[in-house]
N, C-alpha and C positions, 0 to 999 in steps of 0.2 A: 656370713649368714649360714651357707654350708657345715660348717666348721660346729655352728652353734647346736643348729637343728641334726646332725650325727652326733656331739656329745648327747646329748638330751636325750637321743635314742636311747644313746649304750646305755646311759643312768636308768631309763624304765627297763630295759632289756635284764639285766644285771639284776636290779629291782625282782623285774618278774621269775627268773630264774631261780633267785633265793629265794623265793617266797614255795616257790614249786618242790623245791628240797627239803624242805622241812612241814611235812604231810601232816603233822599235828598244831599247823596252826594257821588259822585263816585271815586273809589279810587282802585290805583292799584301798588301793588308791584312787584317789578322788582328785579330779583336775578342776578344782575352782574355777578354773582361768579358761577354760576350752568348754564353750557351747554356742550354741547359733539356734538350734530349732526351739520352738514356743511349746513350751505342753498345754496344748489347747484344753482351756476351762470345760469343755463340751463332754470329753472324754469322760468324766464323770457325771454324766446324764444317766437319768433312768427310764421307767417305761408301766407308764400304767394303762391296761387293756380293759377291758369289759369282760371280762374271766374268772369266772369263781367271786373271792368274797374279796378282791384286790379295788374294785369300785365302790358297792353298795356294802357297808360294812365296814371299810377299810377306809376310804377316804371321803365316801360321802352318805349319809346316817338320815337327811332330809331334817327339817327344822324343827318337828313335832317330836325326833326321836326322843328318847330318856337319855338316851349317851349322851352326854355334855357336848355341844358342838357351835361352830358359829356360824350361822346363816346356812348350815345346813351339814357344815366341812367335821367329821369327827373332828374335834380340838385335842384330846391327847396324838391325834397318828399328824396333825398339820402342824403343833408345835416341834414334832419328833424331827420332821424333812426341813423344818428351816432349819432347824441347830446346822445339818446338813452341808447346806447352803447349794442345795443341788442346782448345777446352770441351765439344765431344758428337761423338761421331760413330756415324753410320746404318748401320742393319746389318736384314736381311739383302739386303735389295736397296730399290729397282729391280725391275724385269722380273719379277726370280726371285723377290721377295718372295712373289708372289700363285702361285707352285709348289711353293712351299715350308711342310712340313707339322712344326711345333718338335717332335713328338712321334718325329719319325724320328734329332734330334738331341741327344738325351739319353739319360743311362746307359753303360753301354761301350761304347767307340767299335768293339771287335769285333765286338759284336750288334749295329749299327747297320745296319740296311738303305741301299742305296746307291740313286740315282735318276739318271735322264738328265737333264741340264740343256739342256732345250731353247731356252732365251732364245739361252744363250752358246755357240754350239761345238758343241752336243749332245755333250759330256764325261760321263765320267760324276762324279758327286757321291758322295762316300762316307760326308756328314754325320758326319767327325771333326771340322768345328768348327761346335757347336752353341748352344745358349744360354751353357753354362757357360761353354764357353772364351769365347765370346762379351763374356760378360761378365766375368772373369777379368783380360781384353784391357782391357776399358776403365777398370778399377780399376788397373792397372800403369800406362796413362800419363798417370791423371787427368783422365779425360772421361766425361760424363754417357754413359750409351747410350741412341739413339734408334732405338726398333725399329719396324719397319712390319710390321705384321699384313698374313695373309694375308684378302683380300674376295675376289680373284676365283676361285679355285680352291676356297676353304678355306669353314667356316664362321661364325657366329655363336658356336654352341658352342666349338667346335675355338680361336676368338682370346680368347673370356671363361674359357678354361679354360688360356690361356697366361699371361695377364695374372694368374691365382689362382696359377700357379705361382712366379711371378717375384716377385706382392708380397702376396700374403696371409701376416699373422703369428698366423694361427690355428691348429688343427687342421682339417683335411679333405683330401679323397683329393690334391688337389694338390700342399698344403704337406708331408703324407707323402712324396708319391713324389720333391719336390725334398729332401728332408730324407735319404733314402735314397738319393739319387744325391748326395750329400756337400755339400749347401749347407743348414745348419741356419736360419740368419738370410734373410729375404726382400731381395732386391736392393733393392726400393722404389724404382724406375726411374719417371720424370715421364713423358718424352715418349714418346709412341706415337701412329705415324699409322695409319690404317684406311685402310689400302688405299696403291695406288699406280698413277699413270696408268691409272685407272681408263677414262677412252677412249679408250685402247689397249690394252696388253698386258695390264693387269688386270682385261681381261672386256670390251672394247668396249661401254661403258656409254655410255646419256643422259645427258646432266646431269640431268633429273631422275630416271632411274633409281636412278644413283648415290645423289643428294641422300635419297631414301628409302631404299636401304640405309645410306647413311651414317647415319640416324636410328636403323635395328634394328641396327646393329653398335655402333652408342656408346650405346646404353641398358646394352649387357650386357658395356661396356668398365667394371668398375666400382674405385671408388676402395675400399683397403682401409688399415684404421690412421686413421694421423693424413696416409699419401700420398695426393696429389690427381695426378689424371694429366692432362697439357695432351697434348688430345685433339686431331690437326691432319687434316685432310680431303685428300681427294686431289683438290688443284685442277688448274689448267689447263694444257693446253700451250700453252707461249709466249704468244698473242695470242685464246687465245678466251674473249674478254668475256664473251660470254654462259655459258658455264659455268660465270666467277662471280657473274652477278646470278642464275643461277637457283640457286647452294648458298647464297649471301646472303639471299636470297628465304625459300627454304625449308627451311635448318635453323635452328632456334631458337638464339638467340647463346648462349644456356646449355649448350649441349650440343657446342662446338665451340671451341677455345682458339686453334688455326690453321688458316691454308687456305692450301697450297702452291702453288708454279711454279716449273714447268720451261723455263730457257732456254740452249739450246747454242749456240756463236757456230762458225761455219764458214764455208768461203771452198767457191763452188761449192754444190752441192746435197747432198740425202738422198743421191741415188742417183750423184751426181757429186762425191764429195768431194778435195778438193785435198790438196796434200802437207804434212807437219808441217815438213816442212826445205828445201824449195824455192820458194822465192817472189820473186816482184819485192816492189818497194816499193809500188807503186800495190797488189798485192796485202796486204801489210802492212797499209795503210792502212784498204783494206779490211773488214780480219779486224777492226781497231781500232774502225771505224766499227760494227761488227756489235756490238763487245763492249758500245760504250757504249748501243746500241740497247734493252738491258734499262731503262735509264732509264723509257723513254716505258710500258714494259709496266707498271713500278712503277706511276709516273702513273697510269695509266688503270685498273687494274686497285685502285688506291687509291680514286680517286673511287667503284669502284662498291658498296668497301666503307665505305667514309666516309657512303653515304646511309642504309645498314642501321646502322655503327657508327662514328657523331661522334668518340664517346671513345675508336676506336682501342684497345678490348680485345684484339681477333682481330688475332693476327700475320699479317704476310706472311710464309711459311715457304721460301723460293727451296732448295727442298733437292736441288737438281741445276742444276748450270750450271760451265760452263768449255768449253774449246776442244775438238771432233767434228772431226780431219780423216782422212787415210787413214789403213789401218795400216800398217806400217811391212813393209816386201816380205820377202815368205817367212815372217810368221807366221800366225797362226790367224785368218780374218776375226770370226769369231766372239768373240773375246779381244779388240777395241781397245784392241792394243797401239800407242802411236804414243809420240813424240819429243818434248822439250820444248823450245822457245826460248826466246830473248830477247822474242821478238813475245807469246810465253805467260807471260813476268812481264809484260809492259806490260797486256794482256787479266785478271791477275788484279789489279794496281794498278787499273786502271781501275773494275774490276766492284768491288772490296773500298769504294773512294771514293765511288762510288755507292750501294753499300748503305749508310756510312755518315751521307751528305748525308740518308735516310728513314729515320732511326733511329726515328724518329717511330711506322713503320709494318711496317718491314722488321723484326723480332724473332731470326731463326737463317738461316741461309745455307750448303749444302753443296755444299764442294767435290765436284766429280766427275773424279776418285775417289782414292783414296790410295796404292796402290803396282800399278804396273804400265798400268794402266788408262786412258785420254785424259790429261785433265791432269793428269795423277799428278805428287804430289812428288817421289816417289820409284821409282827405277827398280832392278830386280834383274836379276843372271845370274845364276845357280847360286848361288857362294859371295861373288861380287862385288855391291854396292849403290853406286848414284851419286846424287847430291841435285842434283833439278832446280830452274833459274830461279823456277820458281813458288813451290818450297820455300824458296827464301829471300826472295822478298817477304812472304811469310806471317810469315816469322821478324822480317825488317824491320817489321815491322805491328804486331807485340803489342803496343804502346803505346797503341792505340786499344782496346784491348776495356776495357771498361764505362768510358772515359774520355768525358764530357762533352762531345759536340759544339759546336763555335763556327763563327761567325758569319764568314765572308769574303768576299772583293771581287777579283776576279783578273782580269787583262787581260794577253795573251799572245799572240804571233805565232800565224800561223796555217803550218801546212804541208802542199804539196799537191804531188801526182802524179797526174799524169793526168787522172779524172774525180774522184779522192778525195783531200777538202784536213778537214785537224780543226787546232782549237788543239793548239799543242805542247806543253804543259804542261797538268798534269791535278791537281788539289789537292784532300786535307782536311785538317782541322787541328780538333783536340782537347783537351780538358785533361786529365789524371790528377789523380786523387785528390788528392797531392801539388803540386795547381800549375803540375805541366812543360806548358809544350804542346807539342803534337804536331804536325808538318806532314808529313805525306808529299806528295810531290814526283815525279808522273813524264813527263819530256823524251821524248815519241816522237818527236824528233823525229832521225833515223837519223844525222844527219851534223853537226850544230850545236850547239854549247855555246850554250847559253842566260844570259844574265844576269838576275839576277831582285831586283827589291828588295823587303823586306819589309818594312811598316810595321807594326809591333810596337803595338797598344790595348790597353791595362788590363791592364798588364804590367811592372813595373821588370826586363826582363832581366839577369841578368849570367852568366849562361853556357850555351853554343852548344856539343851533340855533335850528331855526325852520321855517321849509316853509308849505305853504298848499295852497289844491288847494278847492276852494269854487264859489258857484253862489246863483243870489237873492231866486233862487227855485228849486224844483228839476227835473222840467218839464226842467231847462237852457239850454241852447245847444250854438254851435257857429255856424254863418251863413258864408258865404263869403263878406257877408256887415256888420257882425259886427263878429269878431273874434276872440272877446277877453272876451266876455261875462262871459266864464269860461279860467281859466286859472292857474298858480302858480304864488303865490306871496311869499313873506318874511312875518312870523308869530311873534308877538312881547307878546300878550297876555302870558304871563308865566311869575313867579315868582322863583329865587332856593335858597333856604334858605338848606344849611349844604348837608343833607339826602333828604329835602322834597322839590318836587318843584308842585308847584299849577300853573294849565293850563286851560285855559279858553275854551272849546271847541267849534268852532261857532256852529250854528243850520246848519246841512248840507254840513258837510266841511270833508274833508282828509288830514289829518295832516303828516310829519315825522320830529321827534322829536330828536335831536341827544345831545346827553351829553358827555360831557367829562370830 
């Protein structure tokens, strides 16, 4: 057995050596046969807020409107997220979560009292889409809903008395007043997080402040039936460690299923943010360098959970992340509304391949946000919808949810402007259920087809699709007068000889490559 597991070394040793000698060409093995962790379906979850035009306008239009819609749901932006097939997505916010009171959003949407939305725009809210429609939304396009309760604003009562409403199948004043506002059955909804950016917008908490309200809010978060709720905490922004060894610390692993992070990638600062459609390539690279920067946050923010939980119970919950740059001139600053490139599918291949390399640890992952909003898939005018780059990497993608992580070996030029140089090629690879693997494939690199060869392990191939999604540049974007600019197509460049298959990689493309 020795004997076997040293030859097999030296053979990838040997492998990876020649492959590193000869600089002009890229080459990656793939171990069919070597994987264990699940790429949790979640991980491609998104996130619609009460923000700008990503609610009213974007996914809900009310019954009366002119835009074609059903029971209330714009119909071009709800056909667009089922093609999708997104597994959960977050609601009510962000920001607005911990302002926001469910009890203002149910019953007739005429009796509904209206509030200022002070996060976004200070608009006013007129809580016509509420829990039901809310949920209504996520039964049409086949996605779990994950709701974040309000901590900073709200109470203990006010969220144990939401969570009675949505999944108790008993009698009491709850399940009445949902039964009377025309939902007899309980939703029976898993995920719910307690709180959000808790030190910040959610009440400018301690970590340990938090860490002990999060204890009196999830005691009286309670399970009803035979539903169990995966209870996720409101972790860190970006890089502060310490906010997770002190919720690690001190809430007990029984009473806590996830602990979220927030990471937004942007060129420039908070208060200096750069443009969504104008950029040099050193900037490109930039943004790119930033996206994959989440890496190291995983990393480190894994170890501090790995010393409290070995066994990797507690998800990592990344339930906000994608590209922050300016909004786009002349609209609402409060709305982040911005632009979608080519540079924002390379930033969500990258982020998506990363979360799947810690499938280990990374559990659900939400995009931000879903129509109209930073990196929105989807983009509306009035009665017009356009589908951005990032929408169709997402779509490129589906082959990895709950497909089988495997094992690879990649060596790849590197490319560089300026002060900022990354490999050009960016890879995961997976198995389905079925067998197929999976390679997504993405070439930042703005001007060069790449050549790539693949050594195919614990695998008899014999057939090779392939789609990808590419533009003339990486400034590309789609308008509502031209649409298609970027897009997915069918990929034909690829050769599969036995083990080996040679793949043409365009200059500036996202590939997913599937073998059987």
């Amino acid at each position: 057995m020795k004997t076997n597991c040293l030859k097999g070394f030296t053979v990838v040793a040997f492998i990876l050596i020649s492959f590193l000698s000869n600089a002009q060409t890229s080459r990656l093995i793939v171990n069919a046969d070597q994987g264990s962790a699940i790429i949790n379906k979640h991980i491609y979850g998104h996130f619609a807020e009460h923000l700008g035009r990503n609610i009213y306008g974007g996914i809900w239009v009310g019954p009366d409107s002119k835009i074609p819609n059903e029971e209330g749901y714009r119909l071009d932006v709800m056909k667009a997220i089922q093609k999708l097939e997104i597994p959960n997505l977050r609601w009510p916010g962000g920001c607005f979560a911990d302002e926001y009171h469910w009890t203002d959003g149910i019953g007739n949407p005429k009796d509904r009292p209206t509030m200022i939305n002070t996060h976004w725009g200070g608009v006013v809210e007129d809580n016509s889409f509420g829990t039901h429609e809310f949920m209504n939304f996520a039964k049409k396009i086949g996605a779990e809903p994950y709701i974040t309760g309000n901590v900073g604003s709200g109470s203990v009562d006010e969220m144990s008395k939401w969570i009675e409403y949505i999944n108790f199948d008993g009698v009491s004043p709850m399940s009445n007043l949902r039964k009377k506002n025309g939902q007899d059955e309980p939703w029976d909804i898993k995920y719910w997080g307690v709180g959000n950016e808790n030190w910040g917008c959610g009440g400018n908490m301690t970590a340990e402040y938090y860490a002990n309200e999060y204890r009196r809010y999830a005691t009286y978060a309670r399970d009803y039936g035979a539903n169990k709720l995966y209870k996720i905490a409101g972790g860190a922004n970006s890089n502060d460690y310490n906010w997770t060894e002190v919720l690690m610390k001190n809430i007990p692993l029984n009473m806590m299923d996830g602990l979220s992070v927030h990471y937004y990638t942007m060129t420039g600062s908070w208060t200096d943010k750069k443009s969504a459609t104008i950029f040099d390539k050193e900037t490109y690279l930039e943004t790119l360098r930033k996206a994959a920067g989440i890496e190291e946050l995983i990393k480190r923010h894994g170890a501090i959970m790995d010393q409290y939980d070995p066994e990797k119970r507690i998800g990592m919950i990344v339930d906000e992340w994608g590209t922050w740059y300016q909004v786009e001139p002349g609209t609402n600053p409060g709305f982040l509304y911005q632009q979608n490139t080519m540079r924002d599918a390379h930033v969500a291949a990258i982020s998506l391949n990363i979360f799947n390399k810690h499938a280990d640890r990374v559990h659900m992952a939400n995009l931000a946000q879903t129509v109209n909003v930073l990196q929105a898939i989807i983009l509306t005018n009035d009665t017009d919808m356009i589908l951005t780059p990032t929408y169709h990497v997402f779509d490129l993608y589906k082959p990895h949810k709950d497909a089988t992580l495997l094992s690879h070996h990649l060596v790849t030029e590197v490319v560089s402007y300026g002060k900022e140089k990354l490999e050009a090629l960016n890879v995961s690879t997976s198995k389905s259920p079925d067998g197929t693997v999976n390679i997504s494939i993405a070439n930042i690199h703005p001007d060069k087809k790449i050549d790539l060869d693949v050594v195919l392990r614990g695998i008899s191939a014999k057939t090779v699709t392939a789609e990808y999604v590419t533009a003339p540049s990486i400034d590309s974007y789609n308008t509502f007068e031209k649409k298609e600019v970027v897009k997915k197509a069918a990929f034909k460049d690829f050769k599969l000889d036995k083990d080996n298959l040679k793949i043409a990689v365009p200059a500036n493309s996202v590939l997913m490559v599937r073998v059987k």
